[in-house]
LUMMI-228017 format. One record per residue: x, y, z of N, C-alpha, C in turn. Coordinates in nm, 2 decimals. Each point is the difference from the previous one (the first is absolute). Layout:
{{X; Y; Z}; {X; Y; Z}; {X; Y; Z}} ...
END
This chain:
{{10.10; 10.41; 12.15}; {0.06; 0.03; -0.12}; {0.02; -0.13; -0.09}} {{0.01; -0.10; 0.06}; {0.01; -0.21; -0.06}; {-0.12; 0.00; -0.08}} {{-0.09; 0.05; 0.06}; {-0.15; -0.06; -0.08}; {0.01; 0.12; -0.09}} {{0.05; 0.12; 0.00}; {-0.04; 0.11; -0.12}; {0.08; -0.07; -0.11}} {{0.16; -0.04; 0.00}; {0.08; -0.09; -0.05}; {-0.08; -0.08; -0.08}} {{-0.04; -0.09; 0.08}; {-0.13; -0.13; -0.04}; {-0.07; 0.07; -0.14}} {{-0.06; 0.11; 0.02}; {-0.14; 0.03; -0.04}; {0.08; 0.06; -0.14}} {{0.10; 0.10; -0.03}; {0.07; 0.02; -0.12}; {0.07; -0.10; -0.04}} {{0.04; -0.04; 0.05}; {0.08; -0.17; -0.08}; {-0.13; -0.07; -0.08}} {{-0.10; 0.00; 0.05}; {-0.15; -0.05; -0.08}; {-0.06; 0.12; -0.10}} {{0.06; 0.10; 0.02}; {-0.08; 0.11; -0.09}; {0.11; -0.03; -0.12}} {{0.11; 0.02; -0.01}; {0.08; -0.04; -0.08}; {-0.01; -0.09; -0.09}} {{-0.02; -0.14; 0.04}; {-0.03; -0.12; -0.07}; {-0.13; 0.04; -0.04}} {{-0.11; 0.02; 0.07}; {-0.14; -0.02; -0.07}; {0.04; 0.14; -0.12}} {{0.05; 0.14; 0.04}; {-0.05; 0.08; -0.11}; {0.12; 0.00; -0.14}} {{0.10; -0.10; 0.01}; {0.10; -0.01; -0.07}; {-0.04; -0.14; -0.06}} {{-0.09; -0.04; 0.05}; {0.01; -0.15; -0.08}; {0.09; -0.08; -0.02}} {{0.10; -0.01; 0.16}; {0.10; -0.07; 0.02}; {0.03; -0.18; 0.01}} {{-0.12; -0.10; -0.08}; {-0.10; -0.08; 0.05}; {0.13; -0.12; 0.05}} {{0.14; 0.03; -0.03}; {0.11; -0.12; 0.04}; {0.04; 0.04; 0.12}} {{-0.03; 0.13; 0.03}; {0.08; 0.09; 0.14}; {-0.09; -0.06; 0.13}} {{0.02; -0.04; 0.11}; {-0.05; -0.04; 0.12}; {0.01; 0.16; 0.08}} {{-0.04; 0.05; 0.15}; {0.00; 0.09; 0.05}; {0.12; -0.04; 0.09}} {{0.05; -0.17; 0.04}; {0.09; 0.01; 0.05}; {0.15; -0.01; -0.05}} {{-0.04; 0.03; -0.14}; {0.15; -0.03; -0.09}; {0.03; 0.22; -0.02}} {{-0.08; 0.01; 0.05}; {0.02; 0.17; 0.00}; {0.08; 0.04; 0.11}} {{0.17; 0.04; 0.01}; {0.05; 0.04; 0.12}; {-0.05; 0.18; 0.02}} {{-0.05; 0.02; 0.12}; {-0.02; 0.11; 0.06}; {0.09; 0.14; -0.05}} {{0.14; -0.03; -0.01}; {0.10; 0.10; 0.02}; {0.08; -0.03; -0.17}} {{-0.05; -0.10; -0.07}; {0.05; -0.03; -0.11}; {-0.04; 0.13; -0.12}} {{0.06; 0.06; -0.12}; {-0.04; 0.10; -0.05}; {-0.12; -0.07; -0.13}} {{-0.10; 0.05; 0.00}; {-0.08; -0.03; -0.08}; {-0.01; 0.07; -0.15}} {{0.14; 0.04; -0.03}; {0.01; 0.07; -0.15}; {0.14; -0.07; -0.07}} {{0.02; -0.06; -0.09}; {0.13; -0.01; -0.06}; {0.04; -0.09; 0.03}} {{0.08; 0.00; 0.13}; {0.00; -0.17; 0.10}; {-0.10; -0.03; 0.03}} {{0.01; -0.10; 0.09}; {-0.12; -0.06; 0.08}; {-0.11; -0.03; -0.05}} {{-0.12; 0.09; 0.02}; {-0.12; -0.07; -0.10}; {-0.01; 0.09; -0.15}} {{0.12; 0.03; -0.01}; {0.00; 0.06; -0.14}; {-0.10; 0.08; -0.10}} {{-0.11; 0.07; 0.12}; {-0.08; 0.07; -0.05}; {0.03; 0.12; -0.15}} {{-0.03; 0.04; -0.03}; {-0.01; 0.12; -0.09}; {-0.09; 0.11; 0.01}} {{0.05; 0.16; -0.06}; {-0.09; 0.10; 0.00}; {-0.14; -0.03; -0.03}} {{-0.03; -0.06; -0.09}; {-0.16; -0.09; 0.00}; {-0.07; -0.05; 0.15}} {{0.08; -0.11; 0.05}; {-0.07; -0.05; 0.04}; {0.00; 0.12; 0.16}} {{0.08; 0.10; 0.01}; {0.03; 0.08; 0.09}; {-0.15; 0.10; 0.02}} {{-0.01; 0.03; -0.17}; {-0.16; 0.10; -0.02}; {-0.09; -0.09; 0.08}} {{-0.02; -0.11; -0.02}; {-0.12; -0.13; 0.04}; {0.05; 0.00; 0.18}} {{0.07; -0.04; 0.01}; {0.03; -0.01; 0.16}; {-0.05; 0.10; 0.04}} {{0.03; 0.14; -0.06}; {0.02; 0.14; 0.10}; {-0.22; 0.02; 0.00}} {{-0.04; -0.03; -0.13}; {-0.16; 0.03; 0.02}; {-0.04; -0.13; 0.13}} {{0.07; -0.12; -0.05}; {-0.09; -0.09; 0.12}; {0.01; 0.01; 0.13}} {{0.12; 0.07; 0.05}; {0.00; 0.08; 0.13}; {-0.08; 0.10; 0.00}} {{-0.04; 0.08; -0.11}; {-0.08; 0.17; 0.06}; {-0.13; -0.09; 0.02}} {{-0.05; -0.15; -0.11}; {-0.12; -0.03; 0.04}; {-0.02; -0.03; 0.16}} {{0.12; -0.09; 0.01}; {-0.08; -0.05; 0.13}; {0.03; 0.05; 0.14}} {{0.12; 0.09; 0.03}; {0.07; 0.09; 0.10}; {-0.02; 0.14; -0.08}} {{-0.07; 0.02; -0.10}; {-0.06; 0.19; 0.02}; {0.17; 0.07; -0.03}} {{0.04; -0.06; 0.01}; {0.15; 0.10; 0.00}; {0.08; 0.05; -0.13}} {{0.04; 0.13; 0.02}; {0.04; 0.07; -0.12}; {0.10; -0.08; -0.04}} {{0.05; 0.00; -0.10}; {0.17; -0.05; -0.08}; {-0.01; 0.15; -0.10}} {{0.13; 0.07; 0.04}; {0.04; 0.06; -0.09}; {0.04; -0.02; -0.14}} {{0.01; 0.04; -0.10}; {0.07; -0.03; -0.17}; {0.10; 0.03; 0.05}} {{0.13; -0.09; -0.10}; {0.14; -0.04; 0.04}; {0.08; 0.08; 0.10}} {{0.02; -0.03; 0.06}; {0.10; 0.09; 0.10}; {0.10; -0.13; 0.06}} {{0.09; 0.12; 0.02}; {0.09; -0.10; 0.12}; {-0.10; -0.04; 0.11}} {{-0.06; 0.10; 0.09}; {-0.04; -0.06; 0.15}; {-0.11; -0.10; -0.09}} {{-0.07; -0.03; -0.10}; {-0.12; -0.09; -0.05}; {0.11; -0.12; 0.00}} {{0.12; 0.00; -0.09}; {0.09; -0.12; -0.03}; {0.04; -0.04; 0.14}} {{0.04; 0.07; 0.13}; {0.02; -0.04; 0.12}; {-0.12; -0.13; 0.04}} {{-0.10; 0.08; 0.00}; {-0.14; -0.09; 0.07}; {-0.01; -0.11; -0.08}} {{0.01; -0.03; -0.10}; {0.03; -0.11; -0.10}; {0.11; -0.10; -0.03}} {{0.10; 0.05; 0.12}; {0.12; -0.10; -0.04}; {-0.01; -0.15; 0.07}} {{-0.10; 0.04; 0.12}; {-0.03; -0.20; 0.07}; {-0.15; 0.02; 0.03}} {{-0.04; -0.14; 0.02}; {-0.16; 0.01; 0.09}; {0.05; 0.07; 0.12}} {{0.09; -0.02; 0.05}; {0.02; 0.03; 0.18}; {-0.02; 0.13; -0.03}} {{0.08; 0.11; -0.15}; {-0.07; 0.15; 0.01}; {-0.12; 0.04; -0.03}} {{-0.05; -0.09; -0.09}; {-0.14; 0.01; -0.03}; {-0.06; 0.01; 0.09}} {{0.04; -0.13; 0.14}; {-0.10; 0.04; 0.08}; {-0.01; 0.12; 0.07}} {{0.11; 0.03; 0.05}; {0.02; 0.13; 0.04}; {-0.04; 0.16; -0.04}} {{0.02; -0.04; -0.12}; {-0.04; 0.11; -0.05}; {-0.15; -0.02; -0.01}} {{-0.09; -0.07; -0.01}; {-0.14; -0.01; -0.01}; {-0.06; 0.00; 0.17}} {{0.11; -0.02; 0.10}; {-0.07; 0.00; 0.14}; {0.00; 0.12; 0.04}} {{0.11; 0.10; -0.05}; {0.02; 0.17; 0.04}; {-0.09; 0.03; -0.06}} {{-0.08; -0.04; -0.16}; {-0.07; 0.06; -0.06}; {-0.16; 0.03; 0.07}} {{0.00; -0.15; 0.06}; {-0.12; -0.01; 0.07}; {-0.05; 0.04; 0.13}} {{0.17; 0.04; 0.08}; {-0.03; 0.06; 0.17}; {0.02; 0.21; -0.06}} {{0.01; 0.01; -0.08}; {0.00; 0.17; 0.02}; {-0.13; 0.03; -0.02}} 
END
């Protein structure tokens, strides 16, 4: 689950154009909207396609359980590893 971590902490920066952000200045469990890396609904649309690119996996339009999977990498990952074992 460390290296899936790895691998969205890099999808983030490369598809957000984060070019001052490192992958190790990204905390795993830290929220990536508002606080922390202070994402926005924009850059949420962009995240949510660069995951269906490269892990195939659905993202619903706005919902609570979509805002869940989206509040850390650590749920990102999770939610993109369930997406991948069903």
């Amino acid at each position: 689950m460390q290296a899936l971590e790895l691998e969205i902490k890099d999808i983030i920066i490369q598809s957000l154009a984060l070019e001052d952000i490192a992958v190790s200045d990204i905390d795993s469990a830290e929220p990536l909207f508002v606080k922390g890396l202070g994402l926005d609904s924009i850059d949420a649309l962009e995240l949510g396609l660069a995951l269906q690119k490269r892990y195939g996996v659905t993202v619903a339009s706005d919902s609570e359980e979509t805002r869940a999977h989206f509040g850390s990498v650590r749920a990102l990952a999770a939610f993109v590893h369930a997406q991948r074992t069903q």
